[in-house]
C-alpha positions in Angstrom: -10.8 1.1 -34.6 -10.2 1.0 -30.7 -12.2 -1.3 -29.0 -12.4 -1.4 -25.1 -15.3 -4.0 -23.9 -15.8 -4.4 -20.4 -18.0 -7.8 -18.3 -18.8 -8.6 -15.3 -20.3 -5.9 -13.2 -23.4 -7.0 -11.5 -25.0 -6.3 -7.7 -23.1 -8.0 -5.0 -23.9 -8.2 -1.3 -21.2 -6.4 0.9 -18.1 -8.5 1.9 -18.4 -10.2 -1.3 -16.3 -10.7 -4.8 -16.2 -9.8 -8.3 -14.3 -10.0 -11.1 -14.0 -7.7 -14.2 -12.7 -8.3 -17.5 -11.9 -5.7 -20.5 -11.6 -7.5 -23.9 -9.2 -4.7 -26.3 -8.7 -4.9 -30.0 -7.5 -2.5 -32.6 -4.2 -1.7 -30.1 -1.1 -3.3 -29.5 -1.8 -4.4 -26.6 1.5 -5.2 -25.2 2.5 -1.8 -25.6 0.2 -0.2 -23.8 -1.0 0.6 -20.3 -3.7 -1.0 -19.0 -6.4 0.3 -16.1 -9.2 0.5 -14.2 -11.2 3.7 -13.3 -14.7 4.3 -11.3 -17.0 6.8 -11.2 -19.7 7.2 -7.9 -22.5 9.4 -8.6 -22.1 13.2 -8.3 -18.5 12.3 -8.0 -15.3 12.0 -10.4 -13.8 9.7 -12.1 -10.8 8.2 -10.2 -7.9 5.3 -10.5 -8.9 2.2 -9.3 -5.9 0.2 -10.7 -2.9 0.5 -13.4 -0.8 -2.5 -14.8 2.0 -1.4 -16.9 3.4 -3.3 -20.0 6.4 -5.1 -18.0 4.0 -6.1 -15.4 4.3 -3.4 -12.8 1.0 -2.9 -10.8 -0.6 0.8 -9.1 -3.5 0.9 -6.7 -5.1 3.5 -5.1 -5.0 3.2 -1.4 -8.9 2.8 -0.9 -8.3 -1.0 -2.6 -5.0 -2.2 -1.5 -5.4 -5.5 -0.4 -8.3 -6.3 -1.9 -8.6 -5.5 -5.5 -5.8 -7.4 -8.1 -5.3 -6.1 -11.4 -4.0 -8.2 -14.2 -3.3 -8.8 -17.6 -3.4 -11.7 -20.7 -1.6 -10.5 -23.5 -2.5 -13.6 -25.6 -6.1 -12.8 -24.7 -5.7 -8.8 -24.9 -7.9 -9.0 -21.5 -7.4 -7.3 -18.4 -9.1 -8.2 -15.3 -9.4 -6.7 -12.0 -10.6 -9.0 -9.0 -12.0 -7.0 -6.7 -12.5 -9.1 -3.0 -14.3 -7.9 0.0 -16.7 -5.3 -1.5 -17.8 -2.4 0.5 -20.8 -0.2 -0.2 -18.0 3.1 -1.0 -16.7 0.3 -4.1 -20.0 1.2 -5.9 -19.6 2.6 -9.2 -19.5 2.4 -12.8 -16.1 0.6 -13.9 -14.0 1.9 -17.1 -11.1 0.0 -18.6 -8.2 2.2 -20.1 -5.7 1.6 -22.4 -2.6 4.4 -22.9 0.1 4.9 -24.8 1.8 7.7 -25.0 -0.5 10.6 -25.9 -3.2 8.0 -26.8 -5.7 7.0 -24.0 -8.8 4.9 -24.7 -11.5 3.8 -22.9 -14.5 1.6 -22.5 -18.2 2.1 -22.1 -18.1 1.0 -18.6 -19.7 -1.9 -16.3 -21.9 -1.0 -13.2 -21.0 -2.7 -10.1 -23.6 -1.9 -7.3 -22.2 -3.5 -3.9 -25.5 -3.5 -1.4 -27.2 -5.6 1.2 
């Protein structure tokens, strides 16, 4: 059974830092793709971040510069740091995992960023 658990979403002050982490199981994870999505209210889900299994990173242009993606594959954990928060960063935060045909994801972690 897939397993996709994301921590460390919380309520953070604008300007400032957070980092996420999504703990897999039941995959291999060094096969697959790793990411991070968001989802606004009333809006849809979009890419926040992808790290591929050599390494090779993807950002959408709205966190370039300030979010990092990354990966342990002796932990099966991928992060995403995500520095100078804005207001527009608010969302709920889903890890994915794809390979192939397969694509998996996790329950999702709030992150509220507001003065």
């Amino acid at each position: 059974q897939v397993q996709l658990v994301e921590s460390g979403g919380g309520l953070v002050q604008p300007g400032g830092s957070l980092r996420l982490s999504c703990s897999a199981s039941g995959i291999i994870f060094s096969r697959n793709v790793m990411g991070w999505y968001r989802q606004a209210p009333g809006k849809q889900r979009e890419l926040v971040a992808l790290v591929a299994t050599g390494g090779t990173t993807n950002y959408a242009d709205s966190v370039k510069g300030r979010f990092t993606i990354s990966r342990d594959t002796a932990k099966n954990t991928v992060f995403l740091q995500m520095n100078s928060l804005k207001p527009e960063d608010t969302g709920v935060y889903y890890c994915s995992s794809e390979n192939g045909p397969r694509l998996y994801w996790g329950q999702g972690t709030q992150v509220t960023v507001s003065s």
